[in-house]
C-alpha positions as CSV (number, residue, x, y, z in Angstrom):
1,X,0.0,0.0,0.0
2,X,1.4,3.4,-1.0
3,X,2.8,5.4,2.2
4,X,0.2,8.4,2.3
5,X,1.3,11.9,1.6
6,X,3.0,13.6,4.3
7,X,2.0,17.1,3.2
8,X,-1.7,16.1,3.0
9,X,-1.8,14.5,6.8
10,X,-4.8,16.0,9.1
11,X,-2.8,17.4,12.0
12,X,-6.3,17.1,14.2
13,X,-5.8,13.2,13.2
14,X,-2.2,13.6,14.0
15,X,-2.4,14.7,17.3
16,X,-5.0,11.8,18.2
17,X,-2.7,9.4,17.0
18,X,0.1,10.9,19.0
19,X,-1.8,10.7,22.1
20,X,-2.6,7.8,21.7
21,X,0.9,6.4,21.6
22,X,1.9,8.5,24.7
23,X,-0.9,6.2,26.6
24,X,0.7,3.0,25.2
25,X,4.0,4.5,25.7
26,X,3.6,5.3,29.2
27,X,2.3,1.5,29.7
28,X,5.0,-0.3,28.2
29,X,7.6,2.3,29.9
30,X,5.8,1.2,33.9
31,X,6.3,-1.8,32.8
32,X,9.8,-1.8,31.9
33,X,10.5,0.6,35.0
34,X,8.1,-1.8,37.9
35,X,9.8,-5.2,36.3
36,X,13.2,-6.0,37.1
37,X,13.5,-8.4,34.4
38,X,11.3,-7.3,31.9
39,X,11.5,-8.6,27.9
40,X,13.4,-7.5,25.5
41,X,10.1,-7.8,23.2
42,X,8.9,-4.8,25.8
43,X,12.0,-2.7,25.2
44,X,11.6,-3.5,21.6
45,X,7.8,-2.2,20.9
46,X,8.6,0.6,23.3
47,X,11.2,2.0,21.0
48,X,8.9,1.1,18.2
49,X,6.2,4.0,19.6
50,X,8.8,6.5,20.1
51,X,9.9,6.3,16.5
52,X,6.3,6.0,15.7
53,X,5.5,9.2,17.7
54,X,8.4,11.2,16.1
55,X,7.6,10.4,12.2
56,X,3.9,11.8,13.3
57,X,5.2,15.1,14.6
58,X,7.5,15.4,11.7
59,X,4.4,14.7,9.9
60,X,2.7,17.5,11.7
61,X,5.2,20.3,11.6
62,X,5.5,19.6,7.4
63,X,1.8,20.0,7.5
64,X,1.6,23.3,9.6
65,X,4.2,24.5,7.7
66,X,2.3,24.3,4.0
67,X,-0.9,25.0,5.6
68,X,0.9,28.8,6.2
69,X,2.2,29.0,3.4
70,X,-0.4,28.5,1.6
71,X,-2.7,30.5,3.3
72,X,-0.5,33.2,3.6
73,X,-0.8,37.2,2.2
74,X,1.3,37.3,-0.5
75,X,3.3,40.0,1.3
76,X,4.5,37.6,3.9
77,X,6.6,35.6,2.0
78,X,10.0,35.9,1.2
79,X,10.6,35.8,-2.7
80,X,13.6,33.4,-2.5
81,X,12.3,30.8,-0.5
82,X,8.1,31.5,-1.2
83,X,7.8,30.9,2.4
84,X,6.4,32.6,5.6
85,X,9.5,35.2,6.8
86,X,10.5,34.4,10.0
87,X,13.8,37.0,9.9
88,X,12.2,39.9,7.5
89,X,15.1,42.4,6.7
90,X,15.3,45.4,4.1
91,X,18.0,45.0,0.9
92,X,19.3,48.2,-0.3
93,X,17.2,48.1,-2.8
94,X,14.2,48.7,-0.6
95,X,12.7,44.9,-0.8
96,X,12.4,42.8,1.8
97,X,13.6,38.9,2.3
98,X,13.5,36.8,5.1
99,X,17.3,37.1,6.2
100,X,18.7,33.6,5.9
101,X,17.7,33.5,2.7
102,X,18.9,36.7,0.9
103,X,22.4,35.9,3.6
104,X,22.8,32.5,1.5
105,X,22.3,35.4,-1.9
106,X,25.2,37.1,-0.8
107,X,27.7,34.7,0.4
108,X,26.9,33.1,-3.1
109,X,29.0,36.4,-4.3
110,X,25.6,38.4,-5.9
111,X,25.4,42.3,-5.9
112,X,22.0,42.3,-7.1
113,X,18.6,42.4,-5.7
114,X,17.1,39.0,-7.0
115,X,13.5,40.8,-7.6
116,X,14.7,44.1,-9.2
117,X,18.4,43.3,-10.5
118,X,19.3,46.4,-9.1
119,X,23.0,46.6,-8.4
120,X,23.1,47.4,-4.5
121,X,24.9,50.0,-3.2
122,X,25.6,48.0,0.0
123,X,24.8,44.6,1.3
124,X,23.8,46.0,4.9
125,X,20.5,44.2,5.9
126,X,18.0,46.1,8.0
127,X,15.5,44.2,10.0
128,X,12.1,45.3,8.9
129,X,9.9,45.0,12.3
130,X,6.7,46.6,10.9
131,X,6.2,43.1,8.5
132,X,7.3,41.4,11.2
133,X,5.2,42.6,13.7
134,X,2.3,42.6,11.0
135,X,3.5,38.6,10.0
136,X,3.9,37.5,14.1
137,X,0.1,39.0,14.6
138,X,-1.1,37.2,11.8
139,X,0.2,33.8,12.8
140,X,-1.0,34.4,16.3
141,X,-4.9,35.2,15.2
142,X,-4.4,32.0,12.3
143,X,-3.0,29.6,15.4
144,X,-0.2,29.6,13.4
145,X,3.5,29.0,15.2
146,X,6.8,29.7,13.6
147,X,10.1,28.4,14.6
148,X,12.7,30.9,16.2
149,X,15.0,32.2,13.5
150,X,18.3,30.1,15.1
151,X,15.7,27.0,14.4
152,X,14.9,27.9,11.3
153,X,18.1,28.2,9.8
154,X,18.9,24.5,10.4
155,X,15.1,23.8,9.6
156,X,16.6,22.1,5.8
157,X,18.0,19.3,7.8
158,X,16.4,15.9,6.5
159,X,14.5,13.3,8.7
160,X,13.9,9.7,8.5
161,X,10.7,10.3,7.8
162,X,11.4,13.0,5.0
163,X,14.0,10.3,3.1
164,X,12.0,7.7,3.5
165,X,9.0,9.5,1.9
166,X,11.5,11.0,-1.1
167,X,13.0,7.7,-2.2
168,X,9.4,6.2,-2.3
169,X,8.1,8.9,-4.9
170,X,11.5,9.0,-6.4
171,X,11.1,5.0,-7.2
172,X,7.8,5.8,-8.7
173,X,9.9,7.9,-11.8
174,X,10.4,4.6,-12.6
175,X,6.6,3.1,-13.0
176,X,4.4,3.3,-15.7
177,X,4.0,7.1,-16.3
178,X,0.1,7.6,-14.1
179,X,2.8,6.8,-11.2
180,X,5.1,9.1,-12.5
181,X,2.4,11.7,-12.9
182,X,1.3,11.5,-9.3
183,X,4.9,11.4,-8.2
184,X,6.5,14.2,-10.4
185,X,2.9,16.3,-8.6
186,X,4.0,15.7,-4.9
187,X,7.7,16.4,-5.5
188,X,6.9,19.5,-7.0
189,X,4.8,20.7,-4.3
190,X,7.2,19.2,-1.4
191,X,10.2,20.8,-2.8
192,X,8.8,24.3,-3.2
193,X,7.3,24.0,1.0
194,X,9.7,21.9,2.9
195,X,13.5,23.1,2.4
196,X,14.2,19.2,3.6
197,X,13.2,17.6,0.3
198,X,15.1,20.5,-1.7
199,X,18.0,19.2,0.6
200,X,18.1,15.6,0.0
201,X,18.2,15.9,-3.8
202,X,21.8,17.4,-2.7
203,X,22.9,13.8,-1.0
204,X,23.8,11.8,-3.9
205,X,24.2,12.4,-7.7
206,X,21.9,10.2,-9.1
207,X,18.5,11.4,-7.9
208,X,18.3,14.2,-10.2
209,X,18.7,11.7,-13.0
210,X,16.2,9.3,-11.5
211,X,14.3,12.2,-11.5
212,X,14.2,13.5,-15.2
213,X,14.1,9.3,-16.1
214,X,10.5,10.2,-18.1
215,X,12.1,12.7,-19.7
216,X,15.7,11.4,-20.7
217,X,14.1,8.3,-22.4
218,X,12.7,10.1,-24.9
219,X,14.0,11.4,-28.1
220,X,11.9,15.0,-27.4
221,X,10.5,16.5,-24.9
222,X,7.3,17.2,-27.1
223,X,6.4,13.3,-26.6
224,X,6.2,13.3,-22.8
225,X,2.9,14.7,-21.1
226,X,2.8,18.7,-20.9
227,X,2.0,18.2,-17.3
228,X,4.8,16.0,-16.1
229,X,7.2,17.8,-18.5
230,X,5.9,21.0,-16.1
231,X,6.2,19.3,-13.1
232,X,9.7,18.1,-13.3
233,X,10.9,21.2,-15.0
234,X,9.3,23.2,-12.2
235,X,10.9,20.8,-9.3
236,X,14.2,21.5,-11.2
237,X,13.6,25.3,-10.5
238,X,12.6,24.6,-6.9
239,X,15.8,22.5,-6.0
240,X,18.4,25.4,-8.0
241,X,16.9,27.6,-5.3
242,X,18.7,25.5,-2.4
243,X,22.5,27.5,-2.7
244,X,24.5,24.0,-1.8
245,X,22.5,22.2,-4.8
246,X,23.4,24.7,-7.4
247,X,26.9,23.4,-8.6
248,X,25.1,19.7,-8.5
249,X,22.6,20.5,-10.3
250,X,23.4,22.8,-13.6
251,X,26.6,20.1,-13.5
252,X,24.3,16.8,-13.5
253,X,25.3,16.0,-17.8
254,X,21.3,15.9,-18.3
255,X,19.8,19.2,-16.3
256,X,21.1,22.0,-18.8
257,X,19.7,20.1,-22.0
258,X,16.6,19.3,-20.7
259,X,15.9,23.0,-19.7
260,X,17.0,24.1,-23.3
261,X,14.6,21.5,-24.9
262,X,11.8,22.9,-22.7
263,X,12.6,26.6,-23.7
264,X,11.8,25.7,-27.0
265,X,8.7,22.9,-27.1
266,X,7.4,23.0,-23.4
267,X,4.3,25.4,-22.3
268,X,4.7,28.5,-21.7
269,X,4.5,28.0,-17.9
270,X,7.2,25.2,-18.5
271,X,9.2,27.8,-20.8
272,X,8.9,30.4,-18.2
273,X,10.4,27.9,-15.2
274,X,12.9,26.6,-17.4
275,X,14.0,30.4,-17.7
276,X,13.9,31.0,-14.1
277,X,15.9,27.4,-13.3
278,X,18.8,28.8,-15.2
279,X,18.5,32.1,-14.0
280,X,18.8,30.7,-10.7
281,X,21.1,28.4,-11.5
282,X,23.6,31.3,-13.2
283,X,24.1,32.7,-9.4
284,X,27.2,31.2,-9.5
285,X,30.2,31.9,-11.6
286,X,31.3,28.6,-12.8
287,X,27.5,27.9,-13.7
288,X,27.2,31.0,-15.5
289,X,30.1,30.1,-17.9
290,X,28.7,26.1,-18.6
291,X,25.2,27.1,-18.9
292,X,26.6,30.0,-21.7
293,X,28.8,27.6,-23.4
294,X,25.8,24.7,-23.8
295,X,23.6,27.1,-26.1
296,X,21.4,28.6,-23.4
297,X,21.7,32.0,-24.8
298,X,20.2,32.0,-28.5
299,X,16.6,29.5,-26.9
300,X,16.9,32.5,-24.4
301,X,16.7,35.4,-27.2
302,X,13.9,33.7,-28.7
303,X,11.8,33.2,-25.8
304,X,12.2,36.9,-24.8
305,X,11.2,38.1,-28.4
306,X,8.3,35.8,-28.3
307,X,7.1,34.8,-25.2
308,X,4.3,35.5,-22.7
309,X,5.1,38.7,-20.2
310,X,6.1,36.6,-17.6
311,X,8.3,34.2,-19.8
312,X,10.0,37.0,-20.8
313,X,10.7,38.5,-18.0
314,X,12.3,35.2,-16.5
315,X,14.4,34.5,-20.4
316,X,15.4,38.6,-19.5
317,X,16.6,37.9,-16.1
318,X,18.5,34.8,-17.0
319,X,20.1,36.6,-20.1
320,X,21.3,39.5,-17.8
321,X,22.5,36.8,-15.4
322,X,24.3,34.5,-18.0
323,X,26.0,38.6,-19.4
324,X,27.7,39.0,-16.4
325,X,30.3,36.4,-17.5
326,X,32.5,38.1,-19.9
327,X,33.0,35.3,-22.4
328,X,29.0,35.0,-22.6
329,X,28.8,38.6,-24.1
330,X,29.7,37.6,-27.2
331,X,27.6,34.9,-27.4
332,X,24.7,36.9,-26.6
333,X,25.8,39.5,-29.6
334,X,25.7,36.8,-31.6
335,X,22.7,35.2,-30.8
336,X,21.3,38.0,-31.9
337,X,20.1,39.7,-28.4
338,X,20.7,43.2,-29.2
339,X,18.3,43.3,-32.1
340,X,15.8,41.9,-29.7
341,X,16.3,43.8,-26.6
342,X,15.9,47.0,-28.7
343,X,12.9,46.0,-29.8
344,X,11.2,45.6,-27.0
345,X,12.6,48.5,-25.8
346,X,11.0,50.7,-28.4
347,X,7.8,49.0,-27.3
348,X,8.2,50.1,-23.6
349,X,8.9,46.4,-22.6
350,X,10.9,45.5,-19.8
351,X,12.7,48.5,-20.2
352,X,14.8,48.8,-16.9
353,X,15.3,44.9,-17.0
354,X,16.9,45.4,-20.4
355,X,18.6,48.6,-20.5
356,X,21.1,46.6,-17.2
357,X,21.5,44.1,-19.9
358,X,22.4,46.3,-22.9
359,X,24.6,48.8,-20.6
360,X,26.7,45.4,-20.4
361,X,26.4,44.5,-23.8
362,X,27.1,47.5,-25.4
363,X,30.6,47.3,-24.5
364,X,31.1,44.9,-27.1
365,X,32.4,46.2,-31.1
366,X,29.7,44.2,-32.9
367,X,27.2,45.2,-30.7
368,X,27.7,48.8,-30.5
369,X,27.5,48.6,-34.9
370,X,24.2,47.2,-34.2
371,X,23.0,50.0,-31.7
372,X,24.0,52.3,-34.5
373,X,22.2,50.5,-37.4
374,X,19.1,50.3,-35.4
375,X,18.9,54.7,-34.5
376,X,19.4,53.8,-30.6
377,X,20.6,56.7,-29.3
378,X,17.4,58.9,-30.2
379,X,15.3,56.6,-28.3
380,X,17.7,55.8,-25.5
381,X,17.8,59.7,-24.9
382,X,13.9,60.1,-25.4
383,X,13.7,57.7,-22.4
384,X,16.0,60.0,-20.3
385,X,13.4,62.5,-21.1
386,X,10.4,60.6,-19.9
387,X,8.7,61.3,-16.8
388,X,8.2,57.7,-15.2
389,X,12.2,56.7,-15.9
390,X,14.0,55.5,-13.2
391,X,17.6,57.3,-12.1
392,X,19.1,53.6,-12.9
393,X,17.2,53.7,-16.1
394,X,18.3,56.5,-17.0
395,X,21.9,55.9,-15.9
396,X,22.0,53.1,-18.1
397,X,20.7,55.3,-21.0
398,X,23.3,57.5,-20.7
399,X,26.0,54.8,-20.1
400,X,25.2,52.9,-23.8
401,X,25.1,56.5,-25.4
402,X,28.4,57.3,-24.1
403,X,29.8,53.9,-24.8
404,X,28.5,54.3,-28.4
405,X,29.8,57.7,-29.3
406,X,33.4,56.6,-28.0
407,X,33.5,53.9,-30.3
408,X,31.6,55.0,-33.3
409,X,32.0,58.4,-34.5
410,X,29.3,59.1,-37.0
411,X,26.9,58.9,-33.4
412,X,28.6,62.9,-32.0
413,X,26.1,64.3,-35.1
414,X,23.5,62.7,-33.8
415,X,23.7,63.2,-30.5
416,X,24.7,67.2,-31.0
417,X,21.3,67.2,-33.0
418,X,19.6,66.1,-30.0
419,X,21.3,67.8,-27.3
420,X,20.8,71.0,-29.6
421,X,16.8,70.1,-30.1
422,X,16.0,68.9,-25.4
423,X,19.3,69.9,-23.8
424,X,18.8,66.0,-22.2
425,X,22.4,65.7,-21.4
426,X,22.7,68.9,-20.1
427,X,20.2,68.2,-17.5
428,X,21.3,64.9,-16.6
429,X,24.1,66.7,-15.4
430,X,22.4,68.0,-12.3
431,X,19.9,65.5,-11.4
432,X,21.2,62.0,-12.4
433,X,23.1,59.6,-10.6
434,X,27.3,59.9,-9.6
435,X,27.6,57.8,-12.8
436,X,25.3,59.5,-14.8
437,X,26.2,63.0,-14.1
438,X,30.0,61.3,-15.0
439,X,28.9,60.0,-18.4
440,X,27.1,63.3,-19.1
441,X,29.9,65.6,-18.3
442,X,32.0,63.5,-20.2
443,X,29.9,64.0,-23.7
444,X,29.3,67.5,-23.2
445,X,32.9,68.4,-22.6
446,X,33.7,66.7,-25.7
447,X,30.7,68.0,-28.1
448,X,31.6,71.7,-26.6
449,X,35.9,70.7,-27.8
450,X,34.2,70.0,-31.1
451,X,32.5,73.1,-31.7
452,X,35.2,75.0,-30.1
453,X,37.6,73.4,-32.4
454,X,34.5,73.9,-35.5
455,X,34.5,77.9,-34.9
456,X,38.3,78.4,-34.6
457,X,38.8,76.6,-38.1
């Protein structure tokens, strides 16, 4: 009979079965206490309860813990590990994470906020007490009780019951695929609520491939079920979010061309979570550089040209990710990103998203001959202009412009034309960022030597 799902178990039935084994508990314990020479058979089944007795409140705690989640205001979770914040704390970006998680973000070596991209200024955390106040009411009125912040940290540890459980579902990857269906279902839920299940796909390196079985046996992903291919993609995503599984999991020989083949043929919700795995995954450095050398990049591209809103926000926050690495530049260039990324934004999509990624980009030779092909600096200037531009936006506007007329110089015409026509540089000079204000002083002074130099020939 199959072992019944621990995140489904009735904690009112729980707790009746718990007291229950207390009362035989406490008889077999008199009467290994009042007899001098009691059985080992006593000893035995008394043992037996207490293991008994711990699996159910293991049971319990996994329980309580989804119910909150999923019960939760959406405001109350962190948006790294989608659960209740225990430890709420302020980035310098102004969001807020519950502070184990975003710690693990910054020991990984990121300078970005992970919801906004933003480039911190600092990585000083500041506890937020109004959410946590607001959170530790919450809990209080829902009968709801979170563990202290010192448990929680060490909350990922596995138990016996948790393994146990995990190798059962994992054993069903290998039925007949409405076992597989059921199975891939559960571990997608269990490894986006209990941190435990994310951790014991870390133990040994052949669960993730006894995981993706249904999906490595076939010659395309477009012959396995959309709603397995979704669940095991999306279980993928949930286990890169564990920091320790990251290097296990982009270097397991199958992950990285499985989540290309479901950028290209999956759903879009699989398209989109394949996206987000590799964004995830490209947190660290040595992933960043495997995942850009596989052919990540160009499925990427097309998914951000083509793809839902959401899809293409996750394929923009992977490709920004993946740009970081300076060998992956040119691969992007050549995938044919910038084309893309100025398309969209001339259409007012994802504009600060891409103009981080472009800022990068347009370092590059081949990329800043595209720029100019494609009239960017008229548009990258009208969006300094616009009211509802962000400073970083805009410091990023500037920065490409400034990169472009220092490598190409049929772009100072254009840009005299338009600093001539809006004076945008000009005022960028006084109320941008450090950077900006740099960039800006930097083309004026060398449009005003031009025209000097112009009125004295």
């Amino acid at each position: 009979m199959a072992k019944p799902d621990v995140s489904q178990a009735d904690p009112t039935v729980i707790s009746r079965a718990v007291l229950e084994l207390k009362k035989e508990l406490q008889r077999l314990v008199k009467a290994i206490v009042d007899d001098d020479d009691c059985s080992l058979q006593t000893i035995d089944q008394a043992q037996q309860k207490l293991s008994a007795m711990k699996d159910l409140k293991v049971k319990k705690s996994l329980s309580l813990k989804i119910d909150a989640t999923l019960a939760a205001p959406e405001e109350f979770l962190c948006p790294l590990s989608k659960e209740v914040m225990r430890d709420p704390v302020i980035l310098a970006s102004g969001q807020t994470y519950d502070r184990p998680f975003i710690d693990n973000w910054l020991k990984a070596g990121n300078r970005t906020c992970p919801r906004t991209e933003q480039v911190l200024s600092h990585t000083v955390l500041t506890p937020n007490h109004l959410i946590r106040e607001v959170i530790s009411k919450w809990c209080t009125n829902q009968g709801i009780e979170l563990a202290n912040t010192i448990e929680y940290i060490h909350e990922g540890a596995a138990t016996g019951a948790d393994r146990a459980h995990f190798l059962f579902l994992l054993k069903k990857m290998s039925l007949p695929l409405p076992h597989q269906k059921e199975a891939a279902k559960e571990l997608r839920v269990l490894t986006k609520k209990v941190p435990s299940f994310r951790t014991i796909f870390g133990e040994s390196h052949d669960f993730i491939p006894q995981l993706l079985g249904p999906l490595s046996k076939t010659e395309s992903l477009s012959e396995v079920p959309s709603d397995l291919q979704e669940d095991l993609i999306t279980t993928l995503l949930n286990l890169s979010i564990h920091d320790n599984n990251k290097k296990l999991v982009a270097e397991t020989p199958i992950v990285i061309p499985v989540l290309i083949d479901a950028l290209q043929s999956g759903t879009m919700e699989t398209r989109s979570n394949s996206a987000a795995a590799i964004f995830t995954l490209s947190a660290l450095d040595s992933n960043k550089l495997l995942i850009g050398k596989s052919g990540a990049l160009k499925p990427l591209i097309d998914l951000l040209d083509k793809g839902h809103q959401l899809a293409m926000k996750d394929a923009a926050s992977a490709i920004f990710n993946l740009c970081i690495a300076h060998e992956n530049k040119s691969r992007a260039v050549k995938a044919g990103a910038v084309k893309v990324i100025m398309k969209k934004i001339m259409d007012r999509t994802l504009v600060d998203e891409l103009l981080s990624t472009l800022a990068m980009l347009s370092c590059h030779q081949r990329a800043v001959e595209e720029l100019v092909q494609l009239k960017a600096i008229p548009c990258l200037l009208t969006i300094i202009r616009e009211s509802n531009t962000c400073a970083r936006s805009k410091e990023n506007c500037i920065a490409i412009t400034h990169n472009l007329c220092y490598n190409d110089r049929t772009t100072w015409k254009e840009l005299r034309e338009e600093e001539k026509a809006f004076g945008t540089i000009s005022q960028l000079t006084s109320n941008g960022t450090s950077r900006a204000k740099r960039k800006a002083n930097e083309l004026l002074e060398r449009l005003n030597k031009a025209v000097n130099y112009t009125h004295t020939a």
